[in-house]
C-alpha positions, -999 to 999 in steps of 0.1 A, spaced: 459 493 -209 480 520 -226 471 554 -212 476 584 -236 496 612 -223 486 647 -234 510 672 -242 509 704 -223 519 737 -242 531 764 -224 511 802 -231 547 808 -252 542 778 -273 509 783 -284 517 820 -288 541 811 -313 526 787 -331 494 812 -334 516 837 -348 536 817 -374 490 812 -381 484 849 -383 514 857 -404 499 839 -429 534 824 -447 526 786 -444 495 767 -445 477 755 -410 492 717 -421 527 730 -421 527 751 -390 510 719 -372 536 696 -387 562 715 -379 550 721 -341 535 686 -333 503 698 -329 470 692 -346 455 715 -371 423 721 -353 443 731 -322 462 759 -341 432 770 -354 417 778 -322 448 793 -309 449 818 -340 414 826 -334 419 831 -295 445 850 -305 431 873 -329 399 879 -309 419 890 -278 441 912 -298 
């Protein structure tokens, strides 16, 4: 059987791609396109983000 690797994002990463989310300047879609993630993931990391801020 195939086994599915998960990616693993570094605190950096996922800082980034939260802030390219609170900035506001492309849509969720375009920012997980552009990062190979899913849109629910940078979601959450936007909302971690802004509720630790």
């Amino acid at each position: 059987m195939n086994e599915l690797k998960r990616n693993s994002f570094s605190g950096q990463q996922k800082a980034k791609v939260a802030l390219d989310a609170v900035r506001g300047l492309k849509t969720i879609n375009e920012i997980a396109q552009e990062h190979n993630v899913h849109p629910t993931q940078v979601r959450q990391w936007k909302k971690e983000l802004v509720e630790q801020a």
